[in-house]
C-alpha positions in Angstrom: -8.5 11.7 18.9 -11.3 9.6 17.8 -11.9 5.7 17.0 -12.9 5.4 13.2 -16.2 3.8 12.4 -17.6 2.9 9.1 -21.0 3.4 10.4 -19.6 7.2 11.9 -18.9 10.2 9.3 -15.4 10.9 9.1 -13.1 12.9 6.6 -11.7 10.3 3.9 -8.8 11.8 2.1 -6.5 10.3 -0.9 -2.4 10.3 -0.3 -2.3 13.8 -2.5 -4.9 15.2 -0.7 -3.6 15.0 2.6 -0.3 16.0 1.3 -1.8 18.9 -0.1 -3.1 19.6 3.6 0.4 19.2 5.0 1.9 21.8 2.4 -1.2 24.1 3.2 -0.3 23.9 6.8 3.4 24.9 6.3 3.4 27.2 3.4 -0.2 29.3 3.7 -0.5 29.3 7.5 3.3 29.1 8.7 2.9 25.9 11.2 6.7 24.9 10.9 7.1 21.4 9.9 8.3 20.5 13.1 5.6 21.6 15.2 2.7 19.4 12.7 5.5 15.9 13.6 5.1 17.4 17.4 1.7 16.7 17.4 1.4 13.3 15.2 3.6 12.6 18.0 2.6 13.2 20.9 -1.2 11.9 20.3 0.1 8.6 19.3 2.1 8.4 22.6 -0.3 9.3 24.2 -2.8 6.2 22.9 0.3 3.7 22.9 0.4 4.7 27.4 -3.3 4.4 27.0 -3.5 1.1 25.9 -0.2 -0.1 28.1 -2.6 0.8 31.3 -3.3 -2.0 33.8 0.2 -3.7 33.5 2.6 -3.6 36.2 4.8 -1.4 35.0 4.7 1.5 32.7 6.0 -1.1 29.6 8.5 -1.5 27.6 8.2 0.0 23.7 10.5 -1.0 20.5 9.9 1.7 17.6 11.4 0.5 14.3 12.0 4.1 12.4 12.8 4.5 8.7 14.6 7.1 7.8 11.6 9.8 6.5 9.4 11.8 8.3 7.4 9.0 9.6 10.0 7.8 11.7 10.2 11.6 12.5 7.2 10.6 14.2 8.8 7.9 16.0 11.2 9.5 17.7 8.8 11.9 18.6 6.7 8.8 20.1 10.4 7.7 21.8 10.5 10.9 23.7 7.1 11.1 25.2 6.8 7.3 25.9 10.2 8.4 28.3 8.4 11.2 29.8 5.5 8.7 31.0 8.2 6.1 32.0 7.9 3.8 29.8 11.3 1.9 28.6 11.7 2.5 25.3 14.1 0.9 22.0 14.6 2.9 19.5 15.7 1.2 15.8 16.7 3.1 12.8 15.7 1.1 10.0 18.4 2.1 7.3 21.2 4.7 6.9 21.3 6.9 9.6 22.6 9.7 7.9 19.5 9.6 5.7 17.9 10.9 8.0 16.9 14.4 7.5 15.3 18.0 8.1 12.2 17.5 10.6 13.0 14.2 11.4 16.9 14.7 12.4 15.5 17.5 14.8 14.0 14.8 16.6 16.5 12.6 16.2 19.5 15.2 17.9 17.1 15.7 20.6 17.2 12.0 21.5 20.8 11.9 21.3 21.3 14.9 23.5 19.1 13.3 26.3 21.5 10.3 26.0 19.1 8.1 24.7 21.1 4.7 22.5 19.7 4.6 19.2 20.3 1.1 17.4 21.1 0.7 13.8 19.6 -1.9 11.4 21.6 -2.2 8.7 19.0 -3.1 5.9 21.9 -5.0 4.0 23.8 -6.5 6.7 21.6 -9.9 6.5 19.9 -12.0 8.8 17.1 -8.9 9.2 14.6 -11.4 11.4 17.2 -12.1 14.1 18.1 -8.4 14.8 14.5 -7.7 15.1 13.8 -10.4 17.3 16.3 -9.2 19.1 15.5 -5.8 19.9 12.0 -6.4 20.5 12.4 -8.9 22.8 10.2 -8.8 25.9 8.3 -5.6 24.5 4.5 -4.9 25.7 4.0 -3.0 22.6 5.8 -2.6 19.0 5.4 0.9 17.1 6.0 0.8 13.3 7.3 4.0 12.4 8.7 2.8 8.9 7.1 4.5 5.9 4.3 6.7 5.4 2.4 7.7 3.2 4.3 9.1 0.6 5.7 5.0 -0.3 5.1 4.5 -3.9 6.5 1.6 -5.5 7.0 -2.3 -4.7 8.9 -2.5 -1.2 12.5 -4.4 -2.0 13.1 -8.1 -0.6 14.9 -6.3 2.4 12.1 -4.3 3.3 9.7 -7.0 2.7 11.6 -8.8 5.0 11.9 -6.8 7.9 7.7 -6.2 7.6 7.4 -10.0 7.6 9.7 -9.9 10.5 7.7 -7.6 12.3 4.4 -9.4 11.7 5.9 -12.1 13.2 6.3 -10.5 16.5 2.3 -9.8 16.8 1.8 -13.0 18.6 3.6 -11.4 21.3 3.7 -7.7 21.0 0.0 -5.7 19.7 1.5 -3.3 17.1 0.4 0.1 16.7 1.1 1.6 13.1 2.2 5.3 12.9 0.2 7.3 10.3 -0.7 4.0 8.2 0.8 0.7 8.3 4.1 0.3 6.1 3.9 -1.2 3.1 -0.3 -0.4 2.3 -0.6 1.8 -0.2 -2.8 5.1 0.9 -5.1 5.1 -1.5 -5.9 1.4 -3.0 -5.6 -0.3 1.0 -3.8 -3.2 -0.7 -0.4 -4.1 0.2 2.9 -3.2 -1.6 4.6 -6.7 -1.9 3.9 -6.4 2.0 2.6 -4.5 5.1 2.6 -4.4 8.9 -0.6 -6.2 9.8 -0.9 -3.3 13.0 -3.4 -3.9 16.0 -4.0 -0.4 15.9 -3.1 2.4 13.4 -3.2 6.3 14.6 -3.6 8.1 11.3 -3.1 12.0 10.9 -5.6 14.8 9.7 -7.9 12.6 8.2 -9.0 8.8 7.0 -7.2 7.6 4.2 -8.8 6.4 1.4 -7.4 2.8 1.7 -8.7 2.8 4.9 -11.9 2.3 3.9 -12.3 -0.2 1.4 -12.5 -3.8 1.7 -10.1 -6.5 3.6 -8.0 -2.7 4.9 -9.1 -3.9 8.3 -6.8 -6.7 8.4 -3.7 -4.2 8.2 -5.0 -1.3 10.0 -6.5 -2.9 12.7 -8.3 -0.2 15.5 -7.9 3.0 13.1 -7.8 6.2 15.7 -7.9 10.0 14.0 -5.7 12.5 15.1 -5.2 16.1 14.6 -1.9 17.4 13.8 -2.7 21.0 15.0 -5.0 22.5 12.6 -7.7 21.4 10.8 -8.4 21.9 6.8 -11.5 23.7 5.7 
Protein backbone atom coordinates (compact mmCIF):
# COMPACT_ATOMS: atom_id res chain seq x y z
CA UNK A 1 0.00 0.00 0.00
CA UNK A 2 1.28 3.39 -0.79
CA UNK A 3 0.44 7.16 0.22
CA UNK A 4 -0.78 9.05 -2.98
CA UNK A 5 1.21 12.04 -4.09
CA UNK A 6 0.46 14.46 -6.80
CA UNK A 7 4.02 15.10 -7.26
CA UNK A 8 4.55 10.85 -7.34
CA UNK A 9 3.32 8.81 -10.64
CA UNK A 10 0.46 6.79 -9.84
CA UNK A 11 -2.21 4.87 -11.96
CA UNK A 12 -5.38 7.34 -12.39
CA UNK A 13 -8.34 5.37 -13.51
CA UNK A 14 -12.08 6.64 -14.41
CA UNK A 15 -15.17 4.62 -12.44
CA UNK A 16 -15.58 2.29 -15.91
CA UNK A 17 -12.14 1.66 -16.05
CA UNK A 18 -11.67 0.26 -12.82
CA UNK A 19 -14.81 -1.66 -13.19
CA UNK A 20 -13.53 -2.97 -16.22
CA UNK A 21 -10.41 -4.16 -14.11
CA UNK A 22 -12.74 -5.76 -11.49
CA UNK A 23 -14.69 -7.86 -14.34
CA UNK A 24 -11.17 -8.65 -15.94
CA UNK A 25 -10.08 -10.05 -12.62
CA UNK A 26 -13.14 -12.30 -12.16
CA UNK A 27 -14.13 -13.33 -15.61
CA UNK A 28 -10.50 -13.58 -17.69
CA UNK A 29 -8.28 -14.68 -14.68
CA UNK A 30 -10.86 -16.56 -12.32
CA UNK A 31 -10.02 -14.53 -8.88
CA UNK A 32 -13.55 -15.13 -7.31
CA UNK A 33 -15.18 -12.13 -6.27
CA UNK A 34 -14.80 -12.90 -2.90
CA UNK A 35 -11.25 -13.30 -2.60
CA UNK A 36 -10.60 -9.43 -4.62
CA UNK A 37 -13.30 -8.00 -1.20
CA UNK A 38 -10.66 -10.23 0.97
CA UNK A 39 -8.03 -8.15 0.06
CA UNK A 40 -9.73 -4.46 -0.13
CA UNK A 41 -10.22 -5.69 3.21
CA UNK A 42 -7.80 -6.71 4.85
CA UNK A 43 -5.29 -3.72 3.68
CA UNK A 44 -7.66 -1.26 4.97
CA UNK A 45 -7.66 -2.97 8.33
CA UNK A 46 -4.61 -3.17 8.35
CA UNK A 47 -3.98 0.87 7.95
CA UNK A 48 -7.09 1.70 10.20
CA UNK A 49 -4.68 -0.68 13.39
CA UNK A 50 -1.84 1.34 11.86
CA UNK A 51 -3.03 4.55 12.55
CA UNK A 52 -4.89 3.45 16.02
CA UNK A 53 -1.12 2.73 17.37
CA UNK A 54 0.07 4.57 20.40
CA UNK A 55 -3.32 4.56 22.26
CA UNK A 56 -3.95 2.64 25.29
CA UNK A 57 -5.87 0.20 24.00
CA UNK A 58 -6.23 -1.45 20.72
CA UNK A 59 -9.53 1.06 19.96
CA UNK A 60 -12.75 1.01 19.43
CA UNK A 61 -14.10 1.15 15.47
CA UNK A 62 -17.84 1.93 14.26
CA UNK A 63 -18.17 0.90 10.43
CA UNK A 64 -21.44 2.29 8.93
CA UNK A 65 -22.03 -0.41 5.88
CA UNK A 66 -24.50 0.03 2.97
CA UNK A 67 -25.85 -2.66 1.60
CA UNK A 68 -23.43 -3.20 -1.78
CA UNK A 69 -20.20 -4.51 -2.04
CA UNK A 70 -18.49 -1.66 -0.44
CA UNK A 71 -19.90 -2.45 2.76
CA UNK A 72 -18.81 -6.01 1.65
CA UNK A 73 -15.63 -4.39 2.40
CA UNK A 74 -16.67 -3.36 5.69
CA UNK A 75 -17.40 -6.37 7.20
CA UNK A 76 -14.38 -7.53 5.86
CA UNK A 77 -12.63 -4.48 7.85
CA UNK A 78 -15.10 -5.75 11.04
CA UNK A 79 -13.39 -9.07 11.06
CA UNK A 80 -9.79 -8.22 10.91
CA UNK A 81 -10.09 -5.12 13.28
CA UNK A 82 -11.40 -8.26 15.81
CA UNK A 83 -8.49 -10.38 15.00
CA UNK A 84 -6.13 -7.41 16.12
CA UNK A 85 -8.43 -6.69 19.16
CA UNK A 86 -9.83 -3.90 18.46
CA UNK A 87 -13.74 -3.43 19.61
CA UNK A 88 -15.61 -3.01 16.77
CA UNK A 89 -19.62 -1.71 15.82
CA UNK A 90 -20.85 -2.83 13.00
CA UNK A 91 -24.00 -0.70 11.28
CA UNK A 92 -25.96 -1.76 8.26
CA UNK A 93 -27.08 1.24 6.67
CA UNK A 94 -30.48 0.07 5.01
CA UNK A 95 -32.35 -3.22 4.46
CA UNK A 96 -30.53 -5.95 5.63
CA UNK A 97 -31.80 -8.30 3.32
CA UNK A 98 -30.40 -6.19 0.55
CA UNK A 99 -27.60 -7.30 1.13
CA UNK A 100 -26.19 -9.77 -1.29
CA UNK A 101 -23.73 -12.20 -3.11
CA UNK A 102 -19.97 -11.26 -1.97
CA UNK A 103 -21.03 -9.04 0.48
CA UNK A 104 -23.61 -11.52 2.50
CA UNK A 105 -20.58 -14.04 2.54
CA UNK A 106 -19.09 -11.66 4.72
CA UNK A 107 -21.82 -10.76 6.37
CA UNK A 108 -22.82 -14.78 7.60
CA UNK A 109 -19.39 -14.98 8.60
CA UNK A 110 -19.83 -12.23 11.10
CA UNK A 111 -22.98 -13.66 12.33
CA UNK A 112 -21.53 -17.09 12.75
CA UNK A 113 -18.68 -15.72 15.03
CA UNK A 114 -21.51 -14.13 17.08
CA UNK A 115 -20.72 -10.78 16.24
CA UNK A 116 -24.28 -8.13 16.88
CA UNK A 117 -24.85 -6.34 13.79
CA UNK A 118 -27.06 -3.05 14.28
CA UNK A 119 -29.66 -1.95 11.84
CA UNK A 120 -30.28 1.63 10.72
CA UNK A 121 -33.42 1.90 9.35
CA UNK A 122 -32.89 4.67 6.66
CA UNK A 123 -36.68 5.60 7.08
CA UNK A 124 -37.22 5.21 10.61
CA UNK A 125 -36.33 9.11 11.30
CA UNK A 126 -34.24 10.85 13.54
CA UNK A 127 -30.95 9.27 11.40
CA UNK A 128 -28.38 11.85 13.49
CA UNK A 129 -29.24 10.41 16.88
CA UNK A 130 -28.81 6.70 15.93
CA UNK A 131 -25.55 7.57 14.61
CA UNK A 132 -24.44 9.46 17.43
CA UNK A 133 -25.32 6.78 19.12
CA UNK A 134 -23.38 4.00 17.85
CA UNK A 135 -20.35 5.87 17.32
CA UNK A 136 -20.11 7.09 20.52
CA UNK A 137 -16.70 6.98 22.21
CA UNK A 138 -15.09 5.53 18.88
CA UNK A 139 -11.15 6.23 18.08
CA UNK A 140 -11.92 5.80 14.59
CA UNK A 141 -15.14 5.85 12.15
CA UNK A 142 -14.96 3.69 8.76
CA UNK A 143 -17.39 4.70 6.02
CA UNK A 144 -18.20 1.64 4.21
CA UNK A 145 -21.41 3.20 2.46
CA UNK A 146 -21.25 3.41 -1.29
CA UNK A 147 -18.70 2.92 -3.80
CA UNK A 148 -17.97 3.66 -6.72
CA UNK A 149 -20.59 2.43 -8.74
CA UNK A 150 -23.14 5.49 -6.97
CA UNK A 151 -24.61 7.34 -9.85
CA UNK A 152 -27.28 9.73 -9.25
CA UNK A 153 -28.17 12.58 -6.51
CA UNK A 154 -28.00 10.79 -2.93
CA UNK A 155 -31.83 11.08 -1.40
CA UNK A 156 -32.45 13.49 1.72
CA UNK A 157 -31.96 10.24 3.93
CA UNK A 158 -28.74 9.44 2.66
CA UNK A 159 -27.66 13.00 2.65
CA UNK A 160 -28.53 13.02 5.98
CA UNK A 161 -26.81 10.24 7.43
CA UNK A 162 -23.36 11.67 5.43
CA UNK A 163 -24.02 15.02 7.15
CA UNK A 164 -24.41 12.95 10.29
CA UNK A 165 -21.27 11.35 9.84
CA UNK A 166 -19.31 14.47 9.09
CA UNK A 167 -20.42 15.65 12.10
CA UNK A 168 -18.71 13.09 14.13
CA UNK A 169 -15.03 14.11 12.55
CA UNK A 170 -14.47 16.47 15.42
CA UNK A 171 -14.19 13.47 17.48
CA UNK A 172 -13.52 10.40 15.40
CA UNK A 173 -10.73 10.76 12.12
CA UNK A 174 -12.76 8.90 9.40
CA UNK A 175 -11.23 6.64 7.06
CA UNK A 176 -13.30 6.19 3.72
CA UNK A 177 -13.41 2.61 2.18
CA UNK A 178 -12.62 2.70 -1.63
CA UNK A 179 -13.73 6.50 -2.00
CA UNK A 180 -15.70 8.64 0.19
CA UNK A 181 -19.68 8.16 -0.18
CA UNK A 182 -21.35 10.55 -1.95
CA UNK A 183 -18.11 11.89 -4.40
CA UNK A 184 -18.59 11.01 -7.59
CA UNK A 185 -15.42 8.78 -9.17
CA UNK A 186 -14.74 10.52 -11.87
CA UNK A 187 -15.76 14.51 -11.58
CA UNK A 188 -14.34 14.49 -7.45
CA UNK A 189 -17.43 16.76 -6.76
CA UNK A 190 -19.99 15.76 -4.36
CA UNK A 191 -23.44 14.12 -5.05
CA UNK A 192 -25.78 16.36 -3.02
CA UNK A 193 -23.13 15.24 -0.27
CA UNK A 194 -20.00 13.21 0.75
CA UNK A 195 -18.05 11.99 3.80
CA UNK A 196 -15.35 14.53 4.25
CA UNK A 197 -12.77 11.22 5.29
CA UNK A 198 -9.35 11.85 7.03
CA UNK A 199 -8.11 9.19 5.12
CA UNK A 200 -9.52 7.25 2.05
CA UNK A 201 -7.86 3.59 1.13
CA UNK A 202 -8.75 3.33 -2.60
CA UNK A 203 -8.53 -0.06 -4.60
CA UNK A 204 -6.38 -0.95 -7.84
CA UNK A 205 -5.77 2.34 -8.71
CA UNK A 206 -6.36 6.40 -8.25
CA UNK A 207 -9.51 7.54 -9.27
CA UNK A 208 -9.94 10.22 -11.52
CA UNK A 209 -11.82 12.47 -9.04
CA UNK A 210 -9.07 12.03 -6.87
CA UNK A 211 -7.07 14.16 -8.66
CA UNK A 212 -8.61 17.21 -9.50
CA UNK A 213 -9.11 20.31 -7.66
CA UNK A 214 -10.77 20.87 -3.99
CA UNK A 215 -10.97 16.37 -3.99
CA UNK A 216 -8.61 16.78 -1.09
CA UNK A 217 -11.06 18.13 1.10
CA UNK A 218 -13.17 14.73 0.85
CA UNK A 219 -10.51 12.24 0.49
CA UNK A 220 -8.26 13.39 2.86
CA UNK A 221 -4.72 11.00 3.12
CA UNK A 222 -5.45 8.92 -0.18
CA UNK A 223 -3.52 5.32 0.43
CA UNK A 224 -3.40 2.72 -2.87
CA UNK A 225 -4.09 -0.67 -2.34
CA UNK A 226 -3.92 -3.72 -4.37
CA UNK A 227 -6.72 -6.04 -4.49
CA UNK A 228 -4.57 -9.09 -5.53
CA UNK A 229 -3.57 -8.61 -8.99
CA UNK A 230 -2.50 -5.94 -10.80
CA UNK A 231 -3.91 -4.81 -14.57
CA UNK A 232 -1.41 -4.65 -17.39
Amino acid sequence: MERYSRDKKFVVMTKDEVRAVDKWAIETLGVAGVVLMENAGRSCAELIVEKLKGGASAGKVCIFCGTGNNGGDGYVIARGLLNAGCEVIVVICGEKGKVKGDAKINLDILERLGRPIEQLKMDGGNIRGAVERYAAGADMIVDSIFGTGLAGQLTDEYTELIESINELAAASPILAVDIPSGLSCDTGEPLGAAVRASFTVTFVAVKKGFTLEGAEKYTGEVYVASIGVEPG
